[in-house]
C-alpha positions as CSV (number, residue, x, y, z in Angstrom):
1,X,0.0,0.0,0.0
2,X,0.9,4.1,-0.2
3,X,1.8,3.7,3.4
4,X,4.4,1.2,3.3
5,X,5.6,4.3,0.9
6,X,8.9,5.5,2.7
7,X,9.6,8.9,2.2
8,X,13.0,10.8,3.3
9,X,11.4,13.5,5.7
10,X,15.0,15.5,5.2
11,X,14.9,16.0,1.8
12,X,11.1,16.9,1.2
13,X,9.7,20.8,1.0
14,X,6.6,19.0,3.3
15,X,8.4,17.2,5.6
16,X,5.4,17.2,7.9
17,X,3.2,15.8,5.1
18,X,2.1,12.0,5.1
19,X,3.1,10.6,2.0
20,X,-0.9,10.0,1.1
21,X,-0.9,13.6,1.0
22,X,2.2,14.2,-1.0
23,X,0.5,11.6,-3.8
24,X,-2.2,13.7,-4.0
25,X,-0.2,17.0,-4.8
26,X,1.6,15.2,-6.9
27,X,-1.5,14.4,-8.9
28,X,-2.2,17.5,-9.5
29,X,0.8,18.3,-11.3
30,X,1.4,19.4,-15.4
31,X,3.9,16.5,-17.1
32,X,6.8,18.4,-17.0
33,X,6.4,19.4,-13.1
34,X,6.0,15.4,-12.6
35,X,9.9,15.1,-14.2
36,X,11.1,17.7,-12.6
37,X,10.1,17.2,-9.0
38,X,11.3,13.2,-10.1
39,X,15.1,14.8,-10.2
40,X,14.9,17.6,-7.6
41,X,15.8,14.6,-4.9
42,X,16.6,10.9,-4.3
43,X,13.0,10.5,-1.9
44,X,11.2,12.0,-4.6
45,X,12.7,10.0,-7.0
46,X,12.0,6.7,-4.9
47,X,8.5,7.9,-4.9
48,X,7.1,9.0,-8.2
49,X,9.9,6.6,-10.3
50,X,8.3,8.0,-13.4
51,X,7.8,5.5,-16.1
52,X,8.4,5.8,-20.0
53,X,4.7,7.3,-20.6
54,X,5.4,9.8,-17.9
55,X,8.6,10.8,-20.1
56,X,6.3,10.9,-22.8
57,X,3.8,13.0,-21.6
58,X,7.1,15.5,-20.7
59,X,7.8,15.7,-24.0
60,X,4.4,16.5,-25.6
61,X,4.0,19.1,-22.7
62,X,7.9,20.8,-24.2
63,X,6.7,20.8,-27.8
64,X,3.9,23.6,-26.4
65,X,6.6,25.6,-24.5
66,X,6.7,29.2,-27.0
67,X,10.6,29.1,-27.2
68,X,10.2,26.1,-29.5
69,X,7.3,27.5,-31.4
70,X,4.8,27.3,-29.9
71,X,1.6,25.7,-31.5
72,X,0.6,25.9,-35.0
73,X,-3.1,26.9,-36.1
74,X,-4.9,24.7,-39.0
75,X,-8.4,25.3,-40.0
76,X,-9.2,22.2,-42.8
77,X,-12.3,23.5,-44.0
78,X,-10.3,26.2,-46.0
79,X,-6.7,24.9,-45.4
80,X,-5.7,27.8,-43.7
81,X,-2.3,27.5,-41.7
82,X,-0.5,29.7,-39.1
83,X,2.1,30.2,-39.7
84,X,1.8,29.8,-43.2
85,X,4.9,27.5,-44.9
86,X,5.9,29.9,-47.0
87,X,7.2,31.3,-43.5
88,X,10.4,29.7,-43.2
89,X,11.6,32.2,-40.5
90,X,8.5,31.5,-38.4
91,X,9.0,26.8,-38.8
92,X,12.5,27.0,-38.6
93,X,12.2,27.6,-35.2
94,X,8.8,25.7,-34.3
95,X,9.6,21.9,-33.0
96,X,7.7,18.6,-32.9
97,X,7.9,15.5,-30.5
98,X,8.7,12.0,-31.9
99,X,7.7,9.6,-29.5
100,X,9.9,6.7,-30.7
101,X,13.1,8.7,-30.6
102,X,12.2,11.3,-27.8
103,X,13.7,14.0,-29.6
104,X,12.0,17.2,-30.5
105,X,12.2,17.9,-34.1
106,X,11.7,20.2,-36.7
107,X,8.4,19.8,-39.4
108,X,10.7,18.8,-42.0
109,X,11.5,15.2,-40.4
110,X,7.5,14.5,-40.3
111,X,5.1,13.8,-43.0
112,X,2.2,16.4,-43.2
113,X,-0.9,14.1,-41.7
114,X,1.6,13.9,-38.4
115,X,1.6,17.4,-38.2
116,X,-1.8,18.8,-39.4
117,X,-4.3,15.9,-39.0
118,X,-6.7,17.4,-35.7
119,X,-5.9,14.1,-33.4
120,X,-1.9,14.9,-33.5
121,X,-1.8,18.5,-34.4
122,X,-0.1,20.4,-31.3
123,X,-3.6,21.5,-29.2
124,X,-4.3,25.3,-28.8
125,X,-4.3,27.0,-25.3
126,X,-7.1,26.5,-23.4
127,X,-7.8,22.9,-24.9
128,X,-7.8,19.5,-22.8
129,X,-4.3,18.3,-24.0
130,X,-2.5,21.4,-23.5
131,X,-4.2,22.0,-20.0
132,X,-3.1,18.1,-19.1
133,X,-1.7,17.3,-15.5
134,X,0.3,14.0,-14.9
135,X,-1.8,11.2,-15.1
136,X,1.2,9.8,-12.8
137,X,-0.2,7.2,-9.9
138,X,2.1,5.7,-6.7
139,X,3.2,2.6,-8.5
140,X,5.7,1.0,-5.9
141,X,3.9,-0.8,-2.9
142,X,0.5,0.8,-3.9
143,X,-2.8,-0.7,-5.2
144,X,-2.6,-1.5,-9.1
145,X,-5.9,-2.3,-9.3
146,X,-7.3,0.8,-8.0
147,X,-4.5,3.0,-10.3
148,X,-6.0,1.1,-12.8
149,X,-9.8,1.8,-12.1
150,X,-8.7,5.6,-12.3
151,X,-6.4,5.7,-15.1
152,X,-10.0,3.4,-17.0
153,X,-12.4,6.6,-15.8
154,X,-10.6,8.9,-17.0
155,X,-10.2,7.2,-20.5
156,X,-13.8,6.9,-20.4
157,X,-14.7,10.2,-20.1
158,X,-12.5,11.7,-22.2
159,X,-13.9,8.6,-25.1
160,X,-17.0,10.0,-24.4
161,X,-16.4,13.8,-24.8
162,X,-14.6,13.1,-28.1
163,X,-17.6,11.1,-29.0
164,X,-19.9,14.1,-28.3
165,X,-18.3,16.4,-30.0
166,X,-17.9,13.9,-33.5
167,X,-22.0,14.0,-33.1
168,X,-22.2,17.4,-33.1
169,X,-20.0,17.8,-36.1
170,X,-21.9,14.9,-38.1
171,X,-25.1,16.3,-38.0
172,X,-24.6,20.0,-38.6
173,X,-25.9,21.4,-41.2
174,X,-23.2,23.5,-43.6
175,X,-24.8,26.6,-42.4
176,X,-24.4,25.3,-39.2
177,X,-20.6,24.8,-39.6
178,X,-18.9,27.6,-38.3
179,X,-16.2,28.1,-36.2
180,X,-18.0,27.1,-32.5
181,X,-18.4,23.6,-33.3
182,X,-14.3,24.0,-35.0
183,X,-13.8,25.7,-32.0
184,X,-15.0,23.0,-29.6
185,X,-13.2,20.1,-31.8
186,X,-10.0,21.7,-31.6
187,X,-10.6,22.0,-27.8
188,X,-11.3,18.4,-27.0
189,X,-9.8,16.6,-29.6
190,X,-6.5,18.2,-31.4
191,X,-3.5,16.5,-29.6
192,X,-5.5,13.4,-28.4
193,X,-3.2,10.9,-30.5
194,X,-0.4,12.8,-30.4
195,X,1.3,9.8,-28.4
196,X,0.9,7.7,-32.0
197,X,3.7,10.5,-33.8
198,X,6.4,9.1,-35.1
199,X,9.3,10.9,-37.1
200,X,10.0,9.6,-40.8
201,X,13.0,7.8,-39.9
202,X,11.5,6.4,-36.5
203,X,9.1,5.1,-39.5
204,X,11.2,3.8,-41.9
205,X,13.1,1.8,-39.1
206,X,9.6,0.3,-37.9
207,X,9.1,-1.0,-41.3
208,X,5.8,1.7,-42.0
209,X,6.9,1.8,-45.5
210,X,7.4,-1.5,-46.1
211,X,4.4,-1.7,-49.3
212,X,3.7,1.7,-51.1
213,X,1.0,3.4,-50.5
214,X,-0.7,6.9,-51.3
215,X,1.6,8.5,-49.0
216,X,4.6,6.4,-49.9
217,X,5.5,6.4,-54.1
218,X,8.9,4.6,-53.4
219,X,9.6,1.6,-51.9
220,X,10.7,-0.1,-48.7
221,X,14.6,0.6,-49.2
222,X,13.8,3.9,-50.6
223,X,10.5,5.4,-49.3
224,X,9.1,9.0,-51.5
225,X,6.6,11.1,-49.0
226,X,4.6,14.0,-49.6
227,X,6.1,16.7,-48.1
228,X,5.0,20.7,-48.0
229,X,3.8,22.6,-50.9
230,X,5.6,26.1,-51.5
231,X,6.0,29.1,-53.8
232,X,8.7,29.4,-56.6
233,X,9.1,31.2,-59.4
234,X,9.6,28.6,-62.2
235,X,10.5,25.0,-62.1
236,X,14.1,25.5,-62.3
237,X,14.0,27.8,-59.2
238,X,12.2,25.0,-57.7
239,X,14.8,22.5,-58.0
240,X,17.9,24.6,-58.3
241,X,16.3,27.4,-54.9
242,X,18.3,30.3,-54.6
243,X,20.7,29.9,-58.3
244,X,18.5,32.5,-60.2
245,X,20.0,35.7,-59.7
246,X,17.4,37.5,-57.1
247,X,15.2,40.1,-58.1
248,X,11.7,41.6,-56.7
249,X,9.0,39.6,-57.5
250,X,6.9,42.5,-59.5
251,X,10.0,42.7,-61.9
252,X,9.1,38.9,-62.6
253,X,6.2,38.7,-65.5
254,X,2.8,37.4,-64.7
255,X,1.9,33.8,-65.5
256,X,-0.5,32.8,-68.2
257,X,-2.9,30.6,-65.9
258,X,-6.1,29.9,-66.5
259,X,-7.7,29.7,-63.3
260,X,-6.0,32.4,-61.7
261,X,-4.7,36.1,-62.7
262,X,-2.3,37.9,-61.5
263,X,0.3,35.1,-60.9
264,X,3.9,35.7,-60.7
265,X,4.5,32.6,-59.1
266,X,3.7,28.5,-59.0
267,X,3.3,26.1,-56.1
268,X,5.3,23.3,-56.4
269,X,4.8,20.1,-53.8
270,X,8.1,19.2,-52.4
271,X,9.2,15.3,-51.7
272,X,11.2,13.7,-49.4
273,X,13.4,10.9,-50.1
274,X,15.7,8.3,-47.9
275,X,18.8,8.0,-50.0
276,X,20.1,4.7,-50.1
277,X,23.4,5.0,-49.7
278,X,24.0,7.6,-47.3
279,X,20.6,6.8,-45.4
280,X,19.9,10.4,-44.9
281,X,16.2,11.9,-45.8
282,X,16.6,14.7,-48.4
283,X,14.6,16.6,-51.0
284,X,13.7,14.8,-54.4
285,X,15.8,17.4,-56.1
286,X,19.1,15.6,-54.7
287,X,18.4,13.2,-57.0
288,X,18.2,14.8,-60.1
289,X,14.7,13.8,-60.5
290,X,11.9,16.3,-61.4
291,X,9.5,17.4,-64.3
292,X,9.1,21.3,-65.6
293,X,5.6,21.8,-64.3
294,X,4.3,22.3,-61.1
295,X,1.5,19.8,-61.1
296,X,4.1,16.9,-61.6
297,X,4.0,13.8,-58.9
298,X,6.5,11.5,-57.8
299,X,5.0,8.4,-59.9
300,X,5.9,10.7,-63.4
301,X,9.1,11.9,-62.0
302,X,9.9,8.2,-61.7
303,X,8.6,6.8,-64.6
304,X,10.4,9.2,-66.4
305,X,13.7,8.7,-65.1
306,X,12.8,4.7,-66.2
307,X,12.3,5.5,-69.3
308,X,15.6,7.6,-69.4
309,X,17.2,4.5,-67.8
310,X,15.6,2.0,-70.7
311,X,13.3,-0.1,-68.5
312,X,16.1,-0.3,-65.6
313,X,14.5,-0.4,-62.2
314,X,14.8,3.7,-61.3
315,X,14.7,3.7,-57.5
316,X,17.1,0.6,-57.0
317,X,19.9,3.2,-58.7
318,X,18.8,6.6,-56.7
319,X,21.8,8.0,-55.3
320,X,22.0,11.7,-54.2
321,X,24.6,14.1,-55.2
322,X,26.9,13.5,-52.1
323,X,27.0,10.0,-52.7
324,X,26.7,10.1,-56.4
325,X,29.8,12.7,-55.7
326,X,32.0,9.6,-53.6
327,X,30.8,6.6,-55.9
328,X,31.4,7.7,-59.2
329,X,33.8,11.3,-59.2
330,X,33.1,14.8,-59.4
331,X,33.0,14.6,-63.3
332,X,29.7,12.8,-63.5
333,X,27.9,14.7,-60.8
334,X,28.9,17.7,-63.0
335,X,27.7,16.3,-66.0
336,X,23.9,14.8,-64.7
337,X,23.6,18.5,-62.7
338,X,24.4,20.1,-66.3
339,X,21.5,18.0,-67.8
340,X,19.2,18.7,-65.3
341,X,19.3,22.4,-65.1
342,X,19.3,22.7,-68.8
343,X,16.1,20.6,-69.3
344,X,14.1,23.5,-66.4
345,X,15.7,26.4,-68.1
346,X,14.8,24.9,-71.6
347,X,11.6,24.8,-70.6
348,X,11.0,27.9,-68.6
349,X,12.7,29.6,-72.0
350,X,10.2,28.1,-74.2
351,X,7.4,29.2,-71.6
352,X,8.6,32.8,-71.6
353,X,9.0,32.3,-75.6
354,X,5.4,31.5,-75.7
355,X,4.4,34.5,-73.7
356,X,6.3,37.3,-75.9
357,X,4.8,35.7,-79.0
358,X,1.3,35.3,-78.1
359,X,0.4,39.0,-78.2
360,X,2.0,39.2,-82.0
361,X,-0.2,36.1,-83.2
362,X,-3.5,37.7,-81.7
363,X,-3.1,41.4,-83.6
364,X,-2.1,39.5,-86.7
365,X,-5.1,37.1,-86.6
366,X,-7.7,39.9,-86.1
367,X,-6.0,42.6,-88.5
368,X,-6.1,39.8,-91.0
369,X,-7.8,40.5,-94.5
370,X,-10.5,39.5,-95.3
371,X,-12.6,39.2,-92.3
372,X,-15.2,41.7,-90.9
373,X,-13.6,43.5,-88.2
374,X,-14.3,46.4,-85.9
375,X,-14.1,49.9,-87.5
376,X,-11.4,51.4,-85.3
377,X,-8.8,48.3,-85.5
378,X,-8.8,49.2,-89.2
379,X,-6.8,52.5,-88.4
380,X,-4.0,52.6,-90.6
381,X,-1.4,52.7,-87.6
382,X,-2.7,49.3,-86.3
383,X,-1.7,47.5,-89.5
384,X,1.6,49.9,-89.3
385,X,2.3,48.0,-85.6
386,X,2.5,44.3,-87.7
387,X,3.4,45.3,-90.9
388,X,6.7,43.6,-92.3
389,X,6.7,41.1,-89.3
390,X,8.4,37.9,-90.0
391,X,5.5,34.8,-89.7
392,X,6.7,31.0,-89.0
393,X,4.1,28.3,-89.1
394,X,3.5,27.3,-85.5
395,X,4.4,23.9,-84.3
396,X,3.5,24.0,-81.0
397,X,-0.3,23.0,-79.8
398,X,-0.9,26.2,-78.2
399,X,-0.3,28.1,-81.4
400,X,-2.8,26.6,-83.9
401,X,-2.2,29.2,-87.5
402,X,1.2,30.7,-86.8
403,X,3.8,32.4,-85.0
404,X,6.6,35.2,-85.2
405,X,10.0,34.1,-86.2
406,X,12.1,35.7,-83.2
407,X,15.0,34.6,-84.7
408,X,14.6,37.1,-87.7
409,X,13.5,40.0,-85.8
410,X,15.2,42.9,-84.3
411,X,14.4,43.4,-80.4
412,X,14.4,46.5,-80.4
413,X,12.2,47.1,-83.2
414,X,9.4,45.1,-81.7
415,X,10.1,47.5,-78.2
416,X,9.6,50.3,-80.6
417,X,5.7,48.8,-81.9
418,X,5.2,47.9,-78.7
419,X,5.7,51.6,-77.4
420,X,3.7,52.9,-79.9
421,X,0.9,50.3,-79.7
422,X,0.3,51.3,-76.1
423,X,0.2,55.2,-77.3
424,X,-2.9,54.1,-79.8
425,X,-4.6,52.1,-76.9
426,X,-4.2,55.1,-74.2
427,X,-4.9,58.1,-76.9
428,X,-6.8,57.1,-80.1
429,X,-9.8,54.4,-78.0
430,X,-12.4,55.2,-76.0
431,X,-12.7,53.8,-72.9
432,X,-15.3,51.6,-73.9
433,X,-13.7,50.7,-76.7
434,X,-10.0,49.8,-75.1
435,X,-12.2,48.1,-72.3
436,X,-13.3,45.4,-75.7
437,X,-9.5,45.5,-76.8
438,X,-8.2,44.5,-73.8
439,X,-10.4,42.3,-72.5
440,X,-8.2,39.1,-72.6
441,X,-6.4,38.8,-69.7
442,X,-3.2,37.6,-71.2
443,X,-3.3,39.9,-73.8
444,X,-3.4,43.0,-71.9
445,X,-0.3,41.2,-69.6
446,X,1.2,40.8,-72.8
447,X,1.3,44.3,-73.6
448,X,1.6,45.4,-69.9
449,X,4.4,43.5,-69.2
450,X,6.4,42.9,-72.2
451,X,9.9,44.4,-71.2
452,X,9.2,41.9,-68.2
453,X,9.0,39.0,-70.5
454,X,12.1,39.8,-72.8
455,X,14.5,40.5,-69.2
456,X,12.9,37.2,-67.6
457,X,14.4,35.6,-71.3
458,X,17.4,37.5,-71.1
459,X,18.5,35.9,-67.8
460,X,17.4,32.8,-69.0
461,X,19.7,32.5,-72.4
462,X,22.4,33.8,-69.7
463,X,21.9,30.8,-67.1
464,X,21.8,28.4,-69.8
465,X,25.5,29.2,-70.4
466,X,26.2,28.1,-66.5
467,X,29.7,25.8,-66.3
468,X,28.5,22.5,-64.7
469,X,31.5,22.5,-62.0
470,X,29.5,26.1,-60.4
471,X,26.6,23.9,-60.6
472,X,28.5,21.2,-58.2
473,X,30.2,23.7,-56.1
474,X,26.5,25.2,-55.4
475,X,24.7,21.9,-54.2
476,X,27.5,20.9,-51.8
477,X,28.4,24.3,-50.2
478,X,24.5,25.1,-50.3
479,X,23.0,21.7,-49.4
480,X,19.7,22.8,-50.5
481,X,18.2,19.8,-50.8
482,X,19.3,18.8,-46.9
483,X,16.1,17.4,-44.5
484,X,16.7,20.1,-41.7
């Protein structure tokens, strides 16, 4: 029994206290308090002797403290995250707990459902978990049974809160859905499972990923996870983050998209690999795998590098740069890194190409003979802006009739109609009428933005003339790719 409990009067803040009493303080107790008090003396620590959950429960109580971040708000009904990713300062210094390893660690070494789903997201202030005392009980010489029956009601009640709660959701109504009931979810139920969060390596080493799955596009040796989607501003930026010479954003042109306007930039979904040979979890990048759009997954990116490899098996051979660097020389990291970049700057090129064409094709096709057109695009200056412009038959599917030859065209002639185009659309239209001319969105970007275009081009032709060694030099003394 608790009596036969014998405590070291001496050592004790309550030395008058009968150690029934000195339980029930220490019941009352948050997790980390329980630790503490474990180490403050030998009697205490003869009579709490916290176990392994009670070293757990420290740990979820640390990842709350604000010096390691704090907690981190997600709504899922609109995917709205605070601290958003795209704040690196703000993650880099929030931490998580792994409760196989016991280490608190940054979001990077966690797949997103470990971090965001409601049961193991970190719980707000105020809520149930973050409010937790010990749920420490007198182990040596007491009553098992009746720690037991305790440690069972409290389970229960807390099973049937949650329950509650999942009701209430379930049979709102969507007008109904606002943020109370989110409110009262995240109260009683974010954090309840956060005993079940395990680090991707903690993971790996459990043999989670032995089959592929949804989450998992790899394999057992060499597992591929979702990781966190972010902002770039091209594919190659993506891939090669922080190469492009910097600029501010509004100097980069907007984006054709279709179901968006006013887009300088793409989100990309970044991946996180286990390298074979150096076991360490990095970005998909490291392994010179990756497609020039941003809606590519992990499945293309692999059966592409298959198909580059003739049928061969294209995880088995993954190697990142590091150890691609150690097995097989300096010279042919250089030379895959050269044939990488080129194919995301090829592409981003052609993009941009596109882009300073497509204004050109459109005044062509509606000045065109021979079709009924609108009185005022008939001025003679109009037909001035295209006259004498070199055509190419257009081989691309975008371009369906044809295209401007760029290569027989003088850049700064095309500034010069461009200049004077804008004149006619500010001066000689009404507003009604330059409100009709300009009511394709990509067109008036076109003309808007065309210096934009040709700079954005510009830098590309220039980075396309990179020497593969400042390629190497930049992934090993950046590390870019590295799993923080």
């Amino acid at each position: 029994m608790v009596n036969d409990l014998r405590v070291d009067d001496d050592a004790l803040s309550f030395p008058s206290l009968p150690t029934e009493i000195l339980c029930a303080i220490i019941r009352l107790v948050d997790p980390i308090g329980l630790i503490s008090l474990s180490q403050s003396s030998r009697a205490f620590r003869t009579l709490i002797q916290p176990s392994q959950d009670d070293f757990v429960q420290r740990l979820l109580a640390l990842e709350l403290d604000p010096a390691l971040g704090g907690i981190v708000r997600f709504r899922s009904r609109d995917n709205n995250l605070t601290p958003p990713w795209s704040d690196a300062e703000a993650w880099k210094a929030i931490r998580f707990a792994c409760v196989s390893c016991m280490k608190l660690l940054p979001h990077t070494r966690f797949s997103n459902q470990n971090l965001l789903q409601l049961r193991r997201r970190k719980p707000p202030p105020g809520s149930r978990e973050a409010n937790r005392i010990t749920d420490w009980e007198p182990s040596a010489g007491g009553d098992a049974k009746a720690r037991g029956l305790r440690l069972q009601e409290r389970i229960r009640r807390e099973k049937e809160d949650r329950a509650a709660v999942r009701f209430e959701l379930e049979w709102s109504s969507e007008a109904e859905v606002v943020d109370d009931p989110d409110a009262r979810a995240e109260t009683v139920l974010a954090g309840v499972h956060r005993t079940r969060r395990r680090c991707n390596e903690c993971r790996f080493r459990k043999g989670e990923f032995a089959r592929p799955t949804r989450a998992n596009a790899g394999t057992a040796a060499v597992p591929v996870l979702t990781s966190l989607r972010l902002q770039f501003t091209c594919a190659f930026d993506r891939y090669f983050p922080g190469l492009l010479p910097r600029m501010p954003l509004e100097m980069r042109p907007l984006l054709f998209t279709v179901h968006k306007a006013n887009v300088r930039v793409e989100l990309f979904t970044l991946y996180h690999a286990r390298c074979p040979g150096c076991a360490v979890w990095q970005e998909l990048g490291a392994f010179r795998i990756g497609l020039p759009y941003a809606h590519a997954t992990p499945l293309l990116m692999l059966e592409e590098r298959r198909k580059q490899l003739q049928g061969e098996d294209g995880i088995a051979s993954l190697l990142c740069n590091r150890c691609l660097l150690a097995r097989h020389g300096r010279a042919r990291l250089a030379e895959e890194l050269a044939a990488f970049a080129v194919t995301f700057l090829d592409a981003e090129s052609e993009r941009t190409q596109h882009q300073l064409r497509f204004g050109w094709r459109l005044l062509e096709d509606t000045l065109r003979p021979g079709r009924r057109k609108k009185k005022h695009l008939f001025s003679p200056m109009f037909r001035e802006i295209i006259a004498g412009l070199p055509w190419v038959k257009a081989i691309n599917m975008g371009d369906k009739q044809k295209t401007l030859d760029f290569d027989r065209c003088d850049p700064d002639d095309l500034r010069r109609r461009i200049v004077r185009l804008r004149v006619l659309v500010e001066t000689e239209m009404t507003e009604e009428r330059r409100k009709e001319f300009l009511s394709n969105p990509w067109f008036r970007s076109w003309l808007e933005e065309y210096e934009k275009n040709e700079t954005w081009d510009a830098m590309l032709k220039e980075m396309r003339s990179i020497s593969p060694d400042t390629l190497v030099n930049f992934v090993l003394e950046k590390d870019p790719y590295r799993v923080i």
